[in-house]
C-alpha positions as CSV (number, residue, x, y, z in Angstrom):
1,X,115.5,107.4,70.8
2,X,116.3,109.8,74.1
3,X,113.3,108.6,76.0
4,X,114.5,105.0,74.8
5,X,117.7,105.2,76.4
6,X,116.1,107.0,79.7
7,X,114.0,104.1,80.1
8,X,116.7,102.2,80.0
9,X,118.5,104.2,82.8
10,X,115.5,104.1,84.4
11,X,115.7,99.9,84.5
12,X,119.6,100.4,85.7
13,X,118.6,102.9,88.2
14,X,116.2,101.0,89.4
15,X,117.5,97.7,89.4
16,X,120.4,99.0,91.4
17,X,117.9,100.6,93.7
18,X,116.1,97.4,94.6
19,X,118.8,95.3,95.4
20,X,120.0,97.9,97.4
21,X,116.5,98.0,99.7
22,X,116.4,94.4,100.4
23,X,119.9,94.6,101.9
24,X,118.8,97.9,103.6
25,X,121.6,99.8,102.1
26,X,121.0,103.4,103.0
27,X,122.9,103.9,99.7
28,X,118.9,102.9,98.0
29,X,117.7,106.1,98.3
30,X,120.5,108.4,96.3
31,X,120.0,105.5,93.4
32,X,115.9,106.1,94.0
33,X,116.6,109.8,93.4
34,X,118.2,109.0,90.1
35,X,115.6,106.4,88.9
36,X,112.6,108.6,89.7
37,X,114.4,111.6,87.6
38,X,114.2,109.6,84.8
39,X,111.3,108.1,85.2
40,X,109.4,111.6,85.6
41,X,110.5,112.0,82.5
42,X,109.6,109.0,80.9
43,X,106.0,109.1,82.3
44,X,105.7,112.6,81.3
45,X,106.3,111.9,77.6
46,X,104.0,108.8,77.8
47,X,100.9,111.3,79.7
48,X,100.7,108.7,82.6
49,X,100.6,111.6,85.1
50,X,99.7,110.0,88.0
51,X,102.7,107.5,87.6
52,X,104.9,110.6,86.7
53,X,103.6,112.1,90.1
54,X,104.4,109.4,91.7
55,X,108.0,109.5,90.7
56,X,107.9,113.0,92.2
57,X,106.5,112.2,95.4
58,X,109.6,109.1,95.4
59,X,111.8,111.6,94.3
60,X,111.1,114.4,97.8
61,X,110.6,111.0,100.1
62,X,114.5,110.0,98.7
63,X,115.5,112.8,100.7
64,X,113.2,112.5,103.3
65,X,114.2,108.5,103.2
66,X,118.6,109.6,103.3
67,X,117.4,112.0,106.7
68,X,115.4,109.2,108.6
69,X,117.2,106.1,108.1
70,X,120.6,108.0,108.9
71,X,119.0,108.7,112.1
72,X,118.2,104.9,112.7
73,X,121.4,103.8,111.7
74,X,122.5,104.6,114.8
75,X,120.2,102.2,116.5
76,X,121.0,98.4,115.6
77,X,124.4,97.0,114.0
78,X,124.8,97.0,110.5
79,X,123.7,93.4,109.9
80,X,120.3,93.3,111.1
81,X,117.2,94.9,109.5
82,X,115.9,97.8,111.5
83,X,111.9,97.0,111.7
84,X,109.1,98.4,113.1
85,X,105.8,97.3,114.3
86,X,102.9,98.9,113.0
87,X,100.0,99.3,115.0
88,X,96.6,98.3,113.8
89,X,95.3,101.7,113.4
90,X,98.2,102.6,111.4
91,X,96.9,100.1,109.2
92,X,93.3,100.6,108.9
93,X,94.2,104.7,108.3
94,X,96.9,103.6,105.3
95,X,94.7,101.3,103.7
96,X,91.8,104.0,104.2
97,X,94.0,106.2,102.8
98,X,94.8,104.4,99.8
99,X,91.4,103.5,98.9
100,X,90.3,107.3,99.2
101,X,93.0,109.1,97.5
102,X,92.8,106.4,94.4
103,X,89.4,107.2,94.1
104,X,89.9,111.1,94.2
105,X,93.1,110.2,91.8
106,X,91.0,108.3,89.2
107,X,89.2,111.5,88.8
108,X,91.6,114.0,88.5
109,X,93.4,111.4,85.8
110,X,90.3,111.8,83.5
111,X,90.2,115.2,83.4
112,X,93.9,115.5,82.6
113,X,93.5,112.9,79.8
114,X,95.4,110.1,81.4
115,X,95.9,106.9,79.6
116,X,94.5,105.0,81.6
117,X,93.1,106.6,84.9
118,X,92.1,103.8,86.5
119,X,95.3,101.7,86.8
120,X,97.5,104.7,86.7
121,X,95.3,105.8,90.3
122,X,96.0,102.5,91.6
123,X,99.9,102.5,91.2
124,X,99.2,106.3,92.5
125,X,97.7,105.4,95.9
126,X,99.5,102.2,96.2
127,X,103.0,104.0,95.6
128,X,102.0,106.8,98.3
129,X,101.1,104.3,101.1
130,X,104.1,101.8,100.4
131,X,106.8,104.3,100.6
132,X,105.6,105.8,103.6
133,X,105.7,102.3,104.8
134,X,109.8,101.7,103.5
135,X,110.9,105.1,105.2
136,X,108.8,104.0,108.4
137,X,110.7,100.4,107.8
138,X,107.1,98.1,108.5
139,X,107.6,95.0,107.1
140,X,104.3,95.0,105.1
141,X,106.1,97.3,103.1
142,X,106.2,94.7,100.6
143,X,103.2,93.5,100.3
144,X,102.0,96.7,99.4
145,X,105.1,97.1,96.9
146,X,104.1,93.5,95.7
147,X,100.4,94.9,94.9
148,X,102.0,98.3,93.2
149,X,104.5,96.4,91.2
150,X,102.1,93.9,89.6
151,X,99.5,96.6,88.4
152,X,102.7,98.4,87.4
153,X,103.8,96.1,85.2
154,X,100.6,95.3,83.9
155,X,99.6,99.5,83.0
156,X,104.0,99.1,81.2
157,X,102.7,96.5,79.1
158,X,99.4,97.7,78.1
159,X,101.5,101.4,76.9
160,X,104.5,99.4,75.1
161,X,106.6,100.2,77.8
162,X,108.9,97.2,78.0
163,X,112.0,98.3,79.9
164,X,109.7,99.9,82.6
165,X,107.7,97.0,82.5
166,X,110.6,94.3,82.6
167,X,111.5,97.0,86.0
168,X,108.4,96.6,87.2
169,X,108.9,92.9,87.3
170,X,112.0,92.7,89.4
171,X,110.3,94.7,91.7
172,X,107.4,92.4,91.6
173,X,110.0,89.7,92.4
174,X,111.9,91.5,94.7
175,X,109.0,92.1,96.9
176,X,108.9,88.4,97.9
177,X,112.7,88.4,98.5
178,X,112.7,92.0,100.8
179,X,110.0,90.2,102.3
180,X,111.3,87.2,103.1
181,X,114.9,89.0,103.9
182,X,113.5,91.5,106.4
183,X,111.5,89.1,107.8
184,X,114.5,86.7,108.8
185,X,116.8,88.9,110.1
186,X,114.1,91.8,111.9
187,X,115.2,93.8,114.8
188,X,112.6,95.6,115.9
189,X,113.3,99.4,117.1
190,X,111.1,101.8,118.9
């Protein structure tokens, strides 16, 4: 029943959070910190430890996500969406990234007798990458969140977890709209 009702604060949370990061609230990332703290938890019991990792790793980057977008706050009025460019070997080094530390996550998932390694080291690597995107503020942000979400939502199903899974699909949808919002109304800084 108690990880039942977390889950369920874990949708709320998260729910709130999204809406939140299309609008580029900075108030997302206090929300975050609640969702992932649940979510740890939830994970934990469930012995998805890469997705429970993950949560921790969202959980320090809500902190470090409250420091840097203070700090651009300053820098475009509170309408627009503050955006940056990425370079093309910021992109190349992510995506290396991402491909390399799922593969050295897959194997650390079987030996810790993750549920499913494989997908759980996908949502891993993906996760990294696409919140180091969101506190950079690149657009492509979402497409890697649109990836993450749908192989999250997939690994929820395939465990029984439905509220995480029903999460996981706003997110999926919510990609497309943060997307399609940034995109509209960019301003890009630096």
């Amino acid at each position: 029943m108690f990880f039942s009702v977390l889950e369920s604060l874990t949708l709320v949370f998260g729910l709130a959070y999204v809406l939140l990061q299309v609008k580029q609230s900075r108030w997302m990332w206090p929300v975050d910190i609640l969702c992932c703290i649940a979510a740890v938890i939830v994970f934990a019991h469930q012995r998805l430890w890469a997705s429970m990792g993950l949560n921790v790793y969202y959980l320090i980057m809500g902190f470090v996500g409250i420091v840097a977008w203070n700090k651009d706050a300053q820098k475009v009025e509170n309408e627009q969406m503050r955006v940056r460019k990425m370079s093309r070997k910021t992109l190349v080094v992510s995506l290396l990234a991402m491909v390399v530390s799922g593969i050295g996550l897959y194997y650390v998932l079987k030996l810790t007798g993750d549920v499913s390694p494989a997908v759980d080291a996908i949502v891993g690597a993906s996760g990294i990458v696409g919140t180091v995107w969101l506190v950079r503020t690149y657009l492509e942000n979402w497409i890697v969140w649109l990836f993450s979400d749908i192989v999250s939502t997939l690994l929820c199903l395939s465990q029984g977890l439905y509220w995480m899974m029903a999460l996981y699909l706003v997110y999926t949808i919510t990609a497309v709209i943060g997307w399609r919002e940034w995109r509209s109304k960019a301003v890009y800084i630096d």
